[in-house]
N, CA, C and O atoms as a GROMACS GRO file, in nm:
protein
  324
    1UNK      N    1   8.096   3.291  -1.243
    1UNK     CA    2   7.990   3.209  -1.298
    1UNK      C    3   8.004   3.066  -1.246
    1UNK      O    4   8.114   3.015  -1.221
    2UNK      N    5   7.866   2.997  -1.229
    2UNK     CA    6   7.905   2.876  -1.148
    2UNK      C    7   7.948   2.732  -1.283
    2UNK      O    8   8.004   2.741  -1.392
    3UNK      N    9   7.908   2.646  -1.229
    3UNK     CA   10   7.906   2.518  -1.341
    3UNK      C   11   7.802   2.477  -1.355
    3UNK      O   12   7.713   2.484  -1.271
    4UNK      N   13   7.791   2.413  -1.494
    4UNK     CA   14   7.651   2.382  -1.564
    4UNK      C   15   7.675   2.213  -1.470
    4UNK      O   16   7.774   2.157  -1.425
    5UNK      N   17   7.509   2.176  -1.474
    5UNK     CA   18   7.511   2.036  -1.426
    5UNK      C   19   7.370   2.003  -1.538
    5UNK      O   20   7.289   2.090  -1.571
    6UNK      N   21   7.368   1.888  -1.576
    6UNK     CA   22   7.251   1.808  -1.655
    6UNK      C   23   7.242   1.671  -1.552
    6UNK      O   24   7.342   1.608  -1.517
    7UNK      N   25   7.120   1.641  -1.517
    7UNK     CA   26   7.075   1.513  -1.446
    7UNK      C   27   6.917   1.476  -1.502
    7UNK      O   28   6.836   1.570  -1.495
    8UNK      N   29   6.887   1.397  -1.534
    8UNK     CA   30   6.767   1.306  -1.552
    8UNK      C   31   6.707   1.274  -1.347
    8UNK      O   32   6.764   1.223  -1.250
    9UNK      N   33   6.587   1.331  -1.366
    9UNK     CA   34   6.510   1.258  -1.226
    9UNK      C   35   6.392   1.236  -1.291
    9UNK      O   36   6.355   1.308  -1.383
   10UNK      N   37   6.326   1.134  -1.246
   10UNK     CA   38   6.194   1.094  -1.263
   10UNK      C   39   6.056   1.229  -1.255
   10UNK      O   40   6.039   1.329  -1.185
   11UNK      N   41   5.999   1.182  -1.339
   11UNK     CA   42   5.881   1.316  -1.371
   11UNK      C   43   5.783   1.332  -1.273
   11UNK      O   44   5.721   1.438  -1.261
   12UNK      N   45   5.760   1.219  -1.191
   12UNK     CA   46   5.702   1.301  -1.084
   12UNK      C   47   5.760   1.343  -0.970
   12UNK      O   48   5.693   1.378  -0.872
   13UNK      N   49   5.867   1.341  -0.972
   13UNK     CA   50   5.986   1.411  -0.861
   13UNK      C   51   6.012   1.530  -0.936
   13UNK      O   52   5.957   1.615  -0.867
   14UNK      N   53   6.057   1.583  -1.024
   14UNK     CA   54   6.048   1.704  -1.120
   14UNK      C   55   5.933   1.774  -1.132
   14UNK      O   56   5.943   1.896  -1.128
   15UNK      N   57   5.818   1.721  -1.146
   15UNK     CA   58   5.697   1.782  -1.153
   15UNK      C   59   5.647   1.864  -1.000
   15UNK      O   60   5.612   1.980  -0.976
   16UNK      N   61   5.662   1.759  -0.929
   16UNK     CA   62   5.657   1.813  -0.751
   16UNK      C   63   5.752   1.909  -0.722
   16UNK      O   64   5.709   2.000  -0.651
   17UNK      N   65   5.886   1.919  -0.758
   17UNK     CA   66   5.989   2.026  -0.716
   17UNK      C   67   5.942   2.131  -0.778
   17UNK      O   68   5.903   2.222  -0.705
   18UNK      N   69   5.932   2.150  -0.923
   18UNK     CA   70   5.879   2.257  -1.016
   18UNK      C   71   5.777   2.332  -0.946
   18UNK      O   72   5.778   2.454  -0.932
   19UNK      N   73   5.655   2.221  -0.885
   19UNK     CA   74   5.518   2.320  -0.855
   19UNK      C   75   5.544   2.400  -0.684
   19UNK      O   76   5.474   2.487  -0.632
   20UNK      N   77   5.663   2.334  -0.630
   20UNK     CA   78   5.713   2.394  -0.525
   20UNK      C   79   5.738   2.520  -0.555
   20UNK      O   80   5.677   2.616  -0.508
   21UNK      N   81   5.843   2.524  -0.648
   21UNK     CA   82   5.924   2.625  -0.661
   21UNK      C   83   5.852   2.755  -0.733
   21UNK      O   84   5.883   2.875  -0.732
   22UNK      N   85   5.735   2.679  -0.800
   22UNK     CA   86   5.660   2.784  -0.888
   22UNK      C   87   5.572   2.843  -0.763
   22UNK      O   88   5.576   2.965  -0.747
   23UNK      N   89   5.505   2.776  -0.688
   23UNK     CA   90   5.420   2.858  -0.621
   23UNK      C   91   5.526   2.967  -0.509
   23UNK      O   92   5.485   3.073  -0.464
   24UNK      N   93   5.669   2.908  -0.481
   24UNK     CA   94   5.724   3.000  -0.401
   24UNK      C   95   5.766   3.128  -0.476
   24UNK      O   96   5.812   3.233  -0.432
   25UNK      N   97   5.728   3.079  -0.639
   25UNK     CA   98   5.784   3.246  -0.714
   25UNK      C   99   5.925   3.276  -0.721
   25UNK      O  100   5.977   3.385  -0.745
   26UNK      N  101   6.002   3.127  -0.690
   26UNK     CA  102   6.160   3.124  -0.733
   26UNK      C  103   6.181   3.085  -0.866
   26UNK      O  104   6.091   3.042  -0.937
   27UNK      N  105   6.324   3.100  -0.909
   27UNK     CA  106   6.359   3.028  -1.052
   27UNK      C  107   6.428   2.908  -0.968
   27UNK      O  108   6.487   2.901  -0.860
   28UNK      N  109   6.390   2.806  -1.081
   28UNK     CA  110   6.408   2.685  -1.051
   28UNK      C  111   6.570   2.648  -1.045
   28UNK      O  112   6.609   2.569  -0.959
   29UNK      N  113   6.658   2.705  -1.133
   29UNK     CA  114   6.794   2.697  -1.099
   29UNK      C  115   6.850   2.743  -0.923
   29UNK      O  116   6.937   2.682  -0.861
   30UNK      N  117   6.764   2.876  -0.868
   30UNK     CA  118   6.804   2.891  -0.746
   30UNK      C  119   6.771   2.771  -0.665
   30UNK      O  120   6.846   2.694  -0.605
   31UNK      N  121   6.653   2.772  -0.675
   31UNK     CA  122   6.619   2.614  -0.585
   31UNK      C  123   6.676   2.506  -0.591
   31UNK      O  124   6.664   2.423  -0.501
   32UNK      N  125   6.734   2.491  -0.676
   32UNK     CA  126   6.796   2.358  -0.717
   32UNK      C  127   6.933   2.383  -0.636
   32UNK      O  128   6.960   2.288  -0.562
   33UNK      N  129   7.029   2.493  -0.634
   33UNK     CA  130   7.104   2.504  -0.610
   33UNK      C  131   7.066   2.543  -0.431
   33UNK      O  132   7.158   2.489  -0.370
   34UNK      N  133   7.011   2.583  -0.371
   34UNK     CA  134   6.950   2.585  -0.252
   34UNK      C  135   6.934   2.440  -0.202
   34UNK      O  136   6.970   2.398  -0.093
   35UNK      N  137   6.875   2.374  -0.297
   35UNK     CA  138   6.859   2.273  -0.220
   35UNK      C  139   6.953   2.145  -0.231
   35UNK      O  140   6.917   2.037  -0.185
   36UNK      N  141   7.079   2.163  -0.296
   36UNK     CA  142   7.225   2.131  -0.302
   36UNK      C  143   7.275   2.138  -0.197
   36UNK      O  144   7.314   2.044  -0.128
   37UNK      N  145   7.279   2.277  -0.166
   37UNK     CA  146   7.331   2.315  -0.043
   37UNK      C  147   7.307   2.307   0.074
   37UNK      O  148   7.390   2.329   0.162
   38UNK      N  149   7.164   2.268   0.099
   38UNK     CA  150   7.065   2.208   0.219
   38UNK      C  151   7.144   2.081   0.237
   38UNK      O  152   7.211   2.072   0.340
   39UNK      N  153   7.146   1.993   0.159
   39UNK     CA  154   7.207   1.897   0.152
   39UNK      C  155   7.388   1.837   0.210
   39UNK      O  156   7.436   1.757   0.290
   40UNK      N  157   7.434   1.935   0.112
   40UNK     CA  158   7.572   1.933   0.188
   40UNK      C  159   7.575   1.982   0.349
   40UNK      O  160   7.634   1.924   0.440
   41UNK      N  161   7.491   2.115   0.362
   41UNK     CA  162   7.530   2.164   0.538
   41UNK      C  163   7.486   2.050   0.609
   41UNK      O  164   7.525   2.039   0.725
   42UNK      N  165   7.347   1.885   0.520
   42UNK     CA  166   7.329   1.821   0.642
   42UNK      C  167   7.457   1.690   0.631
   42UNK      O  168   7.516   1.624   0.717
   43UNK      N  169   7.461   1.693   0.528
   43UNK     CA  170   7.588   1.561   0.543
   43UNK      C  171   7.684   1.631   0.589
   43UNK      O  172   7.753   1.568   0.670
   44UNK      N  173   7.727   1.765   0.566
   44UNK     CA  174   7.874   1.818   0.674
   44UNK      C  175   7.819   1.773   0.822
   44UNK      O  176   7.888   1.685   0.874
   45UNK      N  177   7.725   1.813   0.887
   45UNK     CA  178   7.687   1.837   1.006
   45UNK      C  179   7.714   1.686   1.069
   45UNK      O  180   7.781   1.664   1.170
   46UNK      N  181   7.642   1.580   0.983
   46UNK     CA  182   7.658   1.439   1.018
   46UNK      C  183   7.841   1.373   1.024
   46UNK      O  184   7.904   1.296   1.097
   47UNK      N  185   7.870   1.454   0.909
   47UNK     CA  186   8.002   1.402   0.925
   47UNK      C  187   8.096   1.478   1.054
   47UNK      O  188   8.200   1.451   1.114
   48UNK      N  189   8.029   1.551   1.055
   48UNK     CA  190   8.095   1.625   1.198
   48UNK      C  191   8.083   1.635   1.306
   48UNK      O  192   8.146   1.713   1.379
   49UNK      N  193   7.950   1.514   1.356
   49UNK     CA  194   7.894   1.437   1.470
   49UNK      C  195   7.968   1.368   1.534
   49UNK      O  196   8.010   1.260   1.495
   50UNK      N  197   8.003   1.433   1.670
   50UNK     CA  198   8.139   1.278   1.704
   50UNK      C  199   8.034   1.144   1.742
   50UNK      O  200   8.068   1.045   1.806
   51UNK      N  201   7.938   1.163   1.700
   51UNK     CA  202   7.893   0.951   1.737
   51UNK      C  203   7.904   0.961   1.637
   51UNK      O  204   7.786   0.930   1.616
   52UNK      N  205   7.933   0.973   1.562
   52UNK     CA  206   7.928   0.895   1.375
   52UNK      C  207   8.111   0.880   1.401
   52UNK      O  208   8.158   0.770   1.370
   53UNK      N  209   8.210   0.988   1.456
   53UNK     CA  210   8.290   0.985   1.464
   53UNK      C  211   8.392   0.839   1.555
   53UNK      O  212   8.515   0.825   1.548
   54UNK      N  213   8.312   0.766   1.617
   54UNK     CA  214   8.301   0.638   1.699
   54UNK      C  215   8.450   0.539   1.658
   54UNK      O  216   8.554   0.505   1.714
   55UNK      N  217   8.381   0.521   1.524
   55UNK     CA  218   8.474   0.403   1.445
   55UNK      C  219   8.447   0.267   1.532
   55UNK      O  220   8.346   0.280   1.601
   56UNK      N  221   8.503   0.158   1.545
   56UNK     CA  222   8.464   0.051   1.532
   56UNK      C  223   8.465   0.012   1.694
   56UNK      O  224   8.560   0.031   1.770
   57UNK      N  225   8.327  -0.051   1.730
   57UNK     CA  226   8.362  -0.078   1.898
   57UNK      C  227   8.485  -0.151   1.984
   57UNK      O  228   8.546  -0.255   1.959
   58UNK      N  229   8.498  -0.069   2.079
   58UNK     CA  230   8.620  -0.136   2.132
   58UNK      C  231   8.582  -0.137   2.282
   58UNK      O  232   8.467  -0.141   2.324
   59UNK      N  233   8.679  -0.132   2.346
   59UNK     CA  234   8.700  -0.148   2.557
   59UNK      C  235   8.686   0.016   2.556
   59UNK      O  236   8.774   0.072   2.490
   60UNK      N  237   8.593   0.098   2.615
   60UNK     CA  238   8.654   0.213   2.642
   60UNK      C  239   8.681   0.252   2.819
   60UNK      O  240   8.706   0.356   2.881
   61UNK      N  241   8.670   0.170   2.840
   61UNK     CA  242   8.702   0.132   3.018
   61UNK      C  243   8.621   0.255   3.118
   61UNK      O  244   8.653   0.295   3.230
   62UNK      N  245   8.499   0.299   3.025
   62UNK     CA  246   8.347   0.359   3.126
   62UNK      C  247   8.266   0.258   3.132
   62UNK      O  248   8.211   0.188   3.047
   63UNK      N  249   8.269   0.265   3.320
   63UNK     CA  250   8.151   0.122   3.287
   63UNK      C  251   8.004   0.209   3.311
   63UNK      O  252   7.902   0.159   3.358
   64UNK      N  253   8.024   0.371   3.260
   64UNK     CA  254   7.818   0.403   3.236
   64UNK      C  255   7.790   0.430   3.154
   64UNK      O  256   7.692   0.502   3.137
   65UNK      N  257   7.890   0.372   3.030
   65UNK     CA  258   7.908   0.422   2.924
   65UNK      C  259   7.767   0.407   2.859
   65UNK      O  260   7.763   0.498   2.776
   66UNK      N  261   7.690   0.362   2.856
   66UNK     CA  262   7.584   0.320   2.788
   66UNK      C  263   7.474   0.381   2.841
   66UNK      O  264   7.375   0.334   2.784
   67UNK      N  265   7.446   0.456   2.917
   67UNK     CA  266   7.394   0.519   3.003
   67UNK      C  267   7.422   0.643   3.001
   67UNK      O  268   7.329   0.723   2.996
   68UNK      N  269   7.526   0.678   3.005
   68UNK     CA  270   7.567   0.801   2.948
   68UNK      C  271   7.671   0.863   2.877
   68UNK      O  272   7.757   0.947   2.903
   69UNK      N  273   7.615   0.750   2.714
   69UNK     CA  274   7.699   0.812   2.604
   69UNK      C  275   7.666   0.944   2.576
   69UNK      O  276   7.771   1.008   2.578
   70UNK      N  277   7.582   1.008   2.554
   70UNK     CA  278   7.580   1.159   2.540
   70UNK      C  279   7.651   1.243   2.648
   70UNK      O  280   7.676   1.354   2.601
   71UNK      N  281   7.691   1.232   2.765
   71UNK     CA  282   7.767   1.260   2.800
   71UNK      C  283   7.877   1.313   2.712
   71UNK      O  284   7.904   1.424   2.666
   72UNK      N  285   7.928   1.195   2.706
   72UNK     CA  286   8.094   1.166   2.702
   72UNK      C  287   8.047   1.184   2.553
   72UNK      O  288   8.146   1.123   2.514
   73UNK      N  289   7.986   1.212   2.444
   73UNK     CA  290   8.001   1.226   2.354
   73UNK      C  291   7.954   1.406   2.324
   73UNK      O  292   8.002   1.453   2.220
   74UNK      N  293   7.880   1.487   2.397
   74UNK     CA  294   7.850   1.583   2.349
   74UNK      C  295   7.902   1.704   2.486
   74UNK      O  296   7.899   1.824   2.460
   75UNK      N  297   7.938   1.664   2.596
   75UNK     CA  298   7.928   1.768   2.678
   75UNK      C  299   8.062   1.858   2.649
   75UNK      O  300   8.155   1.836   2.571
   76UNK      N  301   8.040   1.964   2.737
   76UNK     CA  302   8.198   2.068   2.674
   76UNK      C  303   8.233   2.082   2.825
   76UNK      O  304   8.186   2.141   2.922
   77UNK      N  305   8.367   1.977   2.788
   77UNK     CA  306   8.433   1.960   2.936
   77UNK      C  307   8.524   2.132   2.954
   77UNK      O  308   8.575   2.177   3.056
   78UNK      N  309   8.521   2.165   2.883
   78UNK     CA  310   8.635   2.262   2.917
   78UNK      C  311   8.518   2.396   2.966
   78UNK      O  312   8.565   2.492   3.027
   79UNK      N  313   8.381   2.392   2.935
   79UNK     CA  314   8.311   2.476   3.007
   79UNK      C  315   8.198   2.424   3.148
   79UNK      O  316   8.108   2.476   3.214
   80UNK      N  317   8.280   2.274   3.141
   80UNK     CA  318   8.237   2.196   3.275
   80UNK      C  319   8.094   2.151   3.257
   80UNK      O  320   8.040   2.094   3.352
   81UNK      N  321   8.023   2.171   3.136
   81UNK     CA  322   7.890   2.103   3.085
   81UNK      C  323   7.868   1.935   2.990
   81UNK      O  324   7.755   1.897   2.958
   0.00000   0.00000   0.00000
């Protein structure tokens, strides 16, 4: 069994989620909890971005670096892409 949660949101943010969820013919606890979890997979995903991963600017001694940070930030050297 999961855990109970109680939160106050404003009534027309409640009212709009409700008529979502009613016309999709879900119970509103699944949705709620669906859309919890929408949430976390996007802040995991962000936190698991190496440009967010950066930390504070420094020398990184590429001078195309700026030009081609996606490069050096997304390619997969070990499959030579």
């Amino acid at each position: 069994m999961g855990e109970g949660v109680t939160v106050e949101i404003d009534k027309a943010t409640y009212q709009e989620f409700e008529r979502i969820v009613r016309y999709q013919g879900a119970k509103l606890e699944d949705a709620l909890t669906e859309a919890i979890e929408a949430y976390l997979e996007q802040r995991n995903a962000y936190v698991r971005d190496p440009f967010f991963q950066i930390g504070k600017a420094g020398c990184s001694g590429l001078g195309d670096l700026a030009e081609a940070h996606d490069k050096y930030l997304y390619s997969d050297s070990e499959n030579g892409g």
